[in-house]
N, C-alpha and C positions, 0 to 999 in steps of 0.2 A: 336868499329866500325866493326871490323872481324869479331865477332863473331854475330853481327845485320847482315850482309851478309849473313855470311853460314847459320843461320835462312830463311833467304830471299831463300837461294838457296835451302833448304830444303821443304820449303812450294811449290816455284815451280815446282821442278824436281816431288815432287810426286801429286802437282795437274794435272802435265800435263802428268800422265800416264790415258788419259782421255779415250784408246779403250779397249774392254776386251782382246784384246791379247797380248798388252802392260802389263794388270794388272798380267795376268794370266802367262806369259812365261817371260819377259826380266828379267834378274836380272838387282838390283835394281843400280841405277849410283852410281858411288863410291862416289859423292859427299854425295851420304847420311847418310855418315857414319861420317862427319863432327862436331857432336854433342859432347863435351866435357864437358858438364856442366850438373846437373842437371836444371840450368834456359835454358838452349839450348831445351831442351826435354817439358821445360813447355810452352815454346812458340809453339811448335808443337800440343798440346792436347789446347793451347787455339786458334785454328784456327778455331773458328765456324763456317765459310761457307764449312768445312770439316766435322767439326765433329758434328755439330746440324743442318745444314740447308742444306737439300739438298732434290734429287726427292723423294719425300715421296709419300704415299695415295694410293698404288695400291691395297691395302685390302679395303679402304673403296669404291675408285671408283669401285670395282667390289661385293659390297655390295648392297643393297635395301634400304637404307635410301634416295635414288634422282631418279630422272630419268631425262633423255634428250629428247628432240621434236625431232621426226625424221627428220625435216629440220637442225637444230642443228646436230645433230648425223651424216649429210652425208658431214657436212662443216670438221668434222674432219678428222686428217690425220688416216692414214692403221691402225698405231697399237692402236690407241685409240677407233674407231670403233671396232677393236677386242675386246681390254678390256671388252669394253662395254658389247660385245655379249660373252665373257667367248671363245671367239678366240683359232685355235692352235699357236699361234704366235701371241705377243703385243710388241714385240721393234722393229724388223726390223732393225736390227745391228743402231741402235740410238742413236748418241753419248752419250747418259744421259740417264741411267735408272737407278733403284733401287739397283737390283744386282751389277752392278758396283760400285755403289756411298755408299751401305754396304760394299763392299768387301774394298773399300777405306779405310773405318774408322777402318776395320780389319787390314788393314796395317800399318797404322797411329800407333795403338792400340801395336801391337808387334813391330814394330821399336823401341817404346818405352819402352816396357818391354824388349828386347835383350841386348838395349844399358844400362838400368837397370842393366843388369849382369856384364856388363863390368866393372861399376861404381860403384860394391859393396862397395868398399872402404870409399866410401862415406856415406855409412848407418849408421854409427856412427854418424858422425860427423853432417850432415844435415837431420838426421831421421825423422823429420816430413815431408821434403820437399819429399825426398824420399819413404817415407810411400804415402803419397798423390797421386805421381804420379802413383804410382804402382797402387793402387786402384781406381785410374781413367781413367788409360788404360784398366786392366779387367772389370770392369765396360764396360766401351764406346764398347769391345768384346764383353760381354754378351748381352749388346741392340742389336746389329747388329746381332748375331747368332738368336737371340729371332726376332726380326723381318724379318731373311730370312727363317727360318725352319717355322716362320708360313703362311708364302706368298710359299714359292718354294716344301713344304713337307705336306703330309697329317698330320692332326690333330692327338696329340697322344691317342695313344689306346691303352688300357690294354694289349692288346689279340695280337697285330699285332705291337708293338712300334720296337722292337727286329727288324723284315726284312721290314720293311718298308723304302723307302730311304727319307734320311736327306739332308743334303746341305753336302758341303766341309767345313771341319773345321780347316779355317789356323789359327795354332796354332805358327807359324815363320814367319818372314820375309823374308826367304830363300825362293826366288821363284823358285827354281830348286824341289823343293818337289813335288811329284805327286801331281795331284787333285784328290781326291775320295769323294764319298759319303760317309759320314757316317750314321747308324742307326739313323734313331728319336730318340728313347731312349737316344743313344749317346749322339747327339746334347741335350738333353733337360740336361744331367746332366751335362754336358758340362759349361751349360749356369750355371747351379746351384753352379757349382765350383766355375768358376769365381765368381759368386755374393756374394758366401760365404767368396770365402780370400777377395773381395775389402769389404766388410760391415767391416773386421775388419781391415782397414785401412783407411778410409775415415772418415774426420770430421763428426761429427753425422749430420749436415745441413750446405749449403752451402749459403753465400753472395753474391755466386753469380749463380743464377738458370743453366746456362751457361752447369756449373761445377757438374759432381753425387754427390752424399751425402752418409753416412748410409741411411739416408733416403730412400731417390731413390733406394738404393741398395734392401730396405729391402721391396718394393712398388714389384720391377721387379720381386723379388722372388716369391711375393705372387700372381703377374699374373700367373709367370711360373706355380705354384704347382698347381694353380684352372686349370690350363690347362692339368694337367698331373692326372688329378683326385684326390688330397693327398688333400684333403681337410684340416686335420687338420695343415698340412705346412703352405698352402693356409691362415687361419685364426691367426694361431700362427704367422706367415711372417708381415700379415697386422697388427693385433695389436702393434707389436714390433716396428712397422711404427708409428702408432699415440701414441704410448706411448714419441717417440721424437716429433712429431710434428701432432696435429688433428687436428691444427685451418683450418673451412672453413669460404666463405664469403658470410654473407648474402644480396642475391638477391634483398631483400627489399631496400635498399640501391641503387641500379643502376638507370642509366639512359636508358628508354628504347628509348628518343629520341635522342642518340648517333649513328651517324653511326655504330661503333664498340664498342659497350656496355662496354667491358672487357679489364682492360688493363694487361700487358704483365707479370706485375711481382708483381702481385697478390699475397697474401697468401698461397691459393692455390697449385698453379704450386709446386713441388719438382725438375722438371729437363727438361727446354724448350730444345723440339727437333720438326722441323716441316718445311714445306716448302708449294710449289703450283703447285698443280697438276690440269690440265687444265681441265681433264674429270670433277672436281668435282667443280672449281672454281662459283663462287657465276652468275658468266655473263654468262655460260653456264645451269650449274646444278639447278636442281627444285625440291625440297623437298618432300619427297611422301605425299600426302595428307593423306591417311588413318595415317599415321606415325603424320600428324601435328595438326588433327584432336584428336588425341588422347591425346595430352596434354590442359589439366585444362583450364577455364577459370581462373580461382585462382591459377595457374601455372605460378610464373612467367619468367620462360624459355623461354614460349611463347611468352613472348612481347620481351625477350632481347635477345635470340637465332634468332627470325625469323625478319623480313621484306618480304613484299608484292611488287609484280610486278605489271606493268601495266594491265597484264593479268590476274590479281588477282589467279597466281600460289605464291608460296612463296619459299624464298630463305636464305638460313643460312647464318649469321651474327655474331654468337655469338663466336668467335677463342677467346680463351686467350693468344695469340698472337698479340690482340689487334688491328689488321689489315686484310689485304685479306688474309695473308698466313694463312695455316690451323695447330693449334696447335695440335699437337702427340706424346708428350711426357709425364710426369707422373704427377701426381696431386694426393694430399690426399683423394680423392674424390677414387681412386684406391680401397685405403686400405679398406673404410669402403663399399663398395657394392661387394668388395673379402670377407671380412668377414661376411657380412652379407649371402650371398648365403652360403657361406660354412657350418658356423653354423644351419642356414636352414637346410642345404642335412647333417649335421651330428645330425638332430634330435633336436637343441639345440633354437627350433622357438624362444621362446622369448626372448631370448639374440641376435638374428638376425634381429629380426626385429626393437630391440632397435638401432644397428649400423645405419639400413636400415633408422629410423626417424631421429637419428641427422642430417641426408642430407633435409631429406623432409622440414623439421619444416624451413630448411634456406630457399626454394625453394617456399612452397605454403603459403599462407595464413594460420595464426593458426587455424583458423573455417573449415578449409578444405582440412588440410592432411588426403592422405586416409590411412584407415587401414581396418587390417583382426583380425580375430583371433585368440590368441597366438594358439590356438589348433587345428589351420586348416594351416598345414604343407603345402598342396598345395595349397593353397589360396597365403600365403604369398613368396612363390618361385615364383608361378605367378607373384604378384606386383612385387620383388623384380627383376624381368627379365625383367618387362616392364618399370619401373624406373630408370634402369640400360640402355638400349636403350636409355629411352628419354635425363639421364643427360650425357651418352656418345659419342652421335650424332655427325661426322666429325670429331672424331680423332683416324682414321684408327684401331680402335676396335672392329666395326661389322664384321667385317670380322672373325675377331677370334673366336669373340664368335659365329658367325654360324657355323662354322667347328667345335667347342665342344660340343653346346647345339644339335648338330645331333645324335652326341653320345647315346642323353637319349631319347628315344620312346615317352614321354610326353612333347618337346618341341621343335621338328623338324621341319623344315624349307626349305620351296620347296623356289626358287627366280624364279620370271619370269619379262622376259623386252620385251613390248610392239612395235614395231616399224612400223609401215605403213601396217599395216594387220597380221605382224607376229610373231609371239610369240616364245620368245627364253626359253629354259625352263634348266634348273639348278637342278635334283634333289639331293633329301638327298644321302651324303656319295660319291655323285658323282664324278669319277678322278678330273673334273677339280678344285673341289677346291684346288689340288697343280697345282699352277699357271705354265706354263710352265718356264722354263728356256731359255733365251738366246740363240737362235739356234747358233750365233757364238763361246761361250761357252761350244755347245755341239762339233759341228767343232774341236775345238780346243782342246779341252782335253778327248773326247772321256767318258766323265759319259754319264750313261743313260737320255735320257729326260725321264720327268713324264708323263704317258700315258694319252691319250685324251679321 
């Protein structure tokens, strides 16, 4: 029963370090050093409204897959309306934002690797349990840095990775540590470290999507490396991925008159992470029509992704999540549209466009997958970028992939958002796509904000 307590008192002393200067400056209550067990530490990493559910979507709300009606747009509060419009300021010292509710799971994440070191003694004797958690806490670090360097940091670039700034990389528990930016580059090998030692500690697939896998592990890498340009990482990463697990689910199968077509724990999924973010939520947000317009009538995404308003705009539907909340976490579906582009841009067209079909053939009608030809290299980059959109849609990945695909001169991406005469405009490589940071953040520890 004591030690169900000091769990209890563990989950709340650190849910309720809820402001950034709490997170950022108090050392931590002594109670939270109360963990003696390795099951003390497994109860910490299975706190899901911690460590999978939380404010997520600020890459896709400030993406071009929706748009809002400016009567809509003027009901929301300050920093949502910024979002919207690529703002200098989107929290407004708020109790719940992203930055926070990442930095959370970064503390979660080394709490449990510090108290790990204390507990070596134990690696013998409960080595699997041990092994797991270690690679479920680098893991659960590596999502969080992966998703704050590509929300708060410019996209990596060959030529500029080196002095470009990164996020803070708490790598301890010790809140007395300065806060600094590190390099992009930093941060991205950062990320690769950890996913490298957790891949070799994690069950190959997990029973419980909740929880990383090899899998996931081996999913997050091959995001990472397409983002950092290494393509053949990038393919070799996602292979090694569906070499444990390819199965996808075919489409044909659903029901498109389901409210929520998809449910939660799917074949698919490798690792639910996801929450609701209001800018994009389904009673707000409205689908871009050129975007909805371009999937198939023989697509059946269209029927099970979308529903129709009364105003015959359209609205997304399709979370594997299974619900309103918006799914953002990984799915095999990863592996093979990383591999596919990659072996593309490494020259390798027909063996990319072979991964590229295993997805389609689940998706359209067999009389109606499209294709190109294996010898038309930009033919099939094209498809493989516009099918990668349509089967990625609302789970916080446009975002990414416009901040990389800006990178290449042939497939650059201006965003403009519409509102009551005036036109907000976004172009390529422009500062804002590192989102600003938290001005209380900046208050507080003195990094640089990202210029406007």
């Amino acid at each position: 029963m004591k030690k169900l307590l000091n769990i209890a008192l563990i989950v709340l002393i650190v849910t309720q370090l809820t402001s950034c200067e709490q997170f950022l400056e108090l050392k931590p209550d002594a109670k939270l050093k109360v963990a003696t067990t390795l099951n003390d530490l497994d109860a910490v990493m299975n706190n899901t409204s911690v460590m999978n559910y939380y404010t997520m979507g600020i890459g896709e709300a400030s993406a071009d897959n929706y748009y809002v009606d400016y009567n809509v747009w003027k009901s929301l509060d300050q920093g949502e309306r910024d979002m919207y419009t690529w703002g200098n300021e989107i929290f407004y010292q708020s109790s719940s934002n992203p930055w926070m509710d990442y930095y959370r799971v970064v503390y979660y994440a080394n709490f449990v690797l510090s108290n790990l070191e204390l507990m070596s003694h134990l690696e013998v004797s409960q080595n699997s349990l041990f092994r797991n958690l270690k690679g479920r806490a680098l893991f659960f670090r590596a999502y969080s840095f992966f998703k704050l360097v590509t929300l708060f940091s410019k996209t990596y670039d060959l030529n500029t990775a080196e002095s470009d700034l990164g996020i803070p990389l708490r790598l301890s528990d010790d809140f007395n540590q300065p806060t600094t930016r590190a390099s992009v580059n930093t941060c991205y090998h950062q990320i690769c470290e950890d996913l490298i030692a957790a891949k070799d500690l994690l069950n190959e697939r997990s029973t419980n999507q909740h929880e990383p896998s090899r899998h996931a592990a081996l999913l997050l890498l091959s995001w990472t490396s397409l983002i950092m340009q290494d393509f053949q990482m990038a393919a070799r990463y996602g292979q090694e991925a569906l070499s444990i697990d390819d199965r996808l689910i075919d489409y044909t199968m659903y029901n498109g008159s389901n409210s929520f077509p998809f449910e939660m724990n799917n074949r698919e999924v490798a690792f639910i992470a996801g929450g609701v973010n209001n800018l994009i939520g389904y009673w707000y947000s409205k689908i871009d029509l050129n975007l909805y317009t371009s999937y198939s009538p023989y697509d059946f995404r269209k029927s099970l992704f979308f529903g129709s308003n009364t105003d015959g705009s359209i609205y997304f539907r399709g979370s594997y999540l299974g619900a309103n909340g918006l799914f953002m976490g990984l799915a095999t579906t990863d592996a093979y549209f990383n591999v596919a582009e990659s072996l593309i841009r490494l020259g390798q067209v027909s063996d990319g466009l072979r991964y590229l079909n295993e997805v389609l053939k689940m998706r359209y009608s067999n009389a109606n997958i499209p294709t190109v030809q294996d010898n038309d290299s930009k033919s099939a980059l094209q498809l493989t970028l516009s099918e990668r959109r349509k089967e990625f849609i609302m789970r916080d990945s446009r975002w990414i992939d416009i901040k990389r695909l800006n990178k290449f001169e042939d497939s650059q991406i201006v965003l403009k958002r519409l509102l009551n005469g005036s036109e907000y405009v976004l172009s390529v490589n422009d500062n804002k796509y590192a989102l600003p940071i938290p001005e209380e953040i900046i208050q507080i520890t003195g990094i640089p904000q990202n210029p406007r």
